[in-house]
C-alpha positions as CSV (number, residue, x, y, z in Angstrom):
1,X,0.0,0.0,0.0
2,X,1.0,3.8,-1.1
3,X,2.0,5.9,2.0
4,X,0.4,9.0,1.9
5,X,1.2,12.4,3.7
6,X,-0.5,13.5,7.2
7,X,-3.5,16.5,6.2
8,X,-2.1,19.1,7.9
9,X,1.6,19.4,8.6
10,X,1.8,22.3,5.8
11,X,-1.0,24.1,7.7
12,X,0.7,23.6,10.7
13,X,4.1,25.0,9.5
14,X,2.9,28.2,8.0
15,X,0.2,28.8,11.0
16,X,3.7,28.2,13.4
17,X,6.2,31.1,10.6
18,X,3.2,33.3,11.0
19,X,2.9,32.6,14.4
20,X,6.4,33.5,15.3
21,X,6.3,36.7,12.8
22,X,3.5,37.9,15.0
23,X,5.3,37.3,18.7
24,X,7.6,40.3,17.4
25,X,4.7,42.9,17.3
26,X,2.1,41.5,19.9
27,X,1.5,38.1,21.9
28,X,-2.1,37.8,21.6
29,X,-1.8,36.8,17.5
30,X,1.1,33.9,18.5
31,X,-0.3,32.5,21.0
32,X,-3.5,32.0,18.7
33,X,-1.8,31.5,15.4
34,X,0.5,28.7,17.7
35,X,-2.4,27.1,19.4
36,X,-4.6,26.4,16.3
37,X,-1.2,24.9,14.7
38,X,-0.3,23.2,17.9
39,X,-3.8,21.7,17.5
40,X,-3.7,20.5,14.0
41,X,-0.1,18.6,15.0
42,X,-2.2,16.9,18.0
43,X,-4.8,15.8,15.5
44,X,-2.6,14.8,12.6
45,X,-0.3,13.4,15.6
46,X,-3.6,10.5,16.5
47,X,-4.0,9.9,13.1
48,X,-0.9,9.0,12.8
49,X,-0.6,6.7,16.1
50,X,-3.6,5.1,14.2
51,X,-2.0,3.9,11.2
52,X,1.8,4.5,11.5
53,X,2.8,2.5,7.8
54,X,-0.2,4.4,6.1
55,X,1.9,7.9,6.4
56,X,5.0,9.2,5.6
57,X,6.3,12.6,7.0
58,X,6.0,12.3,10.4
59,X,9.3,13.5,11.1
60,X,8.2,16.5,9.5
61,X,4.9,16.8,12.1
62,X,7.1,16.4,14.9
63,X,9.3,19.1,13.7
64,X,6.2,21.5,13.2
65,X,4.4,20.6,16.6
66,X,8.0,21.6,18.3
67,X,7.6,24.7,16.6
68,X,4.1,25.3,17.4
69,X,5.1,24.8,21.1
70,X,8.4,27.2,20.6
71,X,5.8,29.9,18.9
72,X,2.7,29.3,21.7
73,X,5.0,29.6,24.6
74,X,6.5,33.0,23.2
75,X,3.1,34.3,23.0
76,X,2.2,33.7,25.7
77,X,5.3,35.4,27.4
78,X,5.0,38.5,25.4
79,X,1.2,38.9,26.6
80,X,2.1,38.5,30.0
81,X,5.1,40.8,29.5
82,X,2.5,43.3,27.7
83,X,-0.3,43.0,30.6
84,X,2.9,43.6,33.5
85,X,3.8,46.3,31.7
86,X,0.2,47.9,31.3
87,X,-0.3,47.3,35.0
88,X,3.0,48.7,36.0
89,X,2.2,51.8,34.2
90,X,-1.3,52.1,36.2
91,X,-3.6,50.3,33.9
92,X,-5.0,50.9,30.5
93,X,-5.7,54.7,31.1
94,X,-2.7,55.3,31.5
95,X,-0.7,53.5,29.3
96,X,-3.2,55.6,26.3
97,X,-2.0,58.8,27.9
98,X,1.1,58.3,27.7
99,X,1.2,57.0,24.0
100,X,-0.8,60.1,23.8
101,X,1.9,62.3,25.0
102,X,4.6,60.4,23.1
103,X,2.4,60.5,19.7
104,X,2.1,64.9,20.6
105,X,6.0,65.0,21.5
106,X,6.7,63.4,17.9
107,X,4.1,65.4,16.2
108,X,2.4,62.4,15.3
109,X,-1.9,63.8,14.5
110,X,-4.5,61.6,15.7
């Protein structure tokens, strides 16, 4: 019988490169871009367990699902960092005034 490739291990790589793209500029998109790709390598992981001779790039899905884990867990340090640092500034009211100020020092128009 033909091996044939797990459904989603693609999927899973680009959601995990998009993922980490988006842990540069905000948490909130890698952790959700990592989970649904951390997801996808759980799911094609069973099928696999199912029927191990049926498919042939698992290496690959391991590979992915270690970055889907790499990408989620940056997220979610990056949010947490965000929220201390929200917090520490005395809360979302705050935080806008000063990117207020900052945007009128530049000269930056709302």
């Amino acid at each position: 019988m033909e091996q044939q490739k797990l459904p989603n291990v693609t999927i899973v790589i680009v959601l995990s490169i998009i993922g980490f793209v988006c842990c540069c500029f905000a948490g909130l998109p890698g952790v959700l871009f990592g989970g649904i790709a951390l997801f996808l390598a759980l799911k094609d992981e069973k099928l696999y367990k199912q029927n191990p001779e049926n498919y042939s790039n698992y290496s690959t899905l391991k590979t992915a699902k270690t970055i889907s884990i790499v990408v989620l867990a940056l997220g979610v340090l990056y949010l947490l960092w965000s929220i201390y640092s929200i917090m520490s500034m005395g809360g979302w009211d705050a935080y806008m005034e000063q990117s207020r100020e900052m945007m009128e020092q530049w000269g930056i128009e709302e």
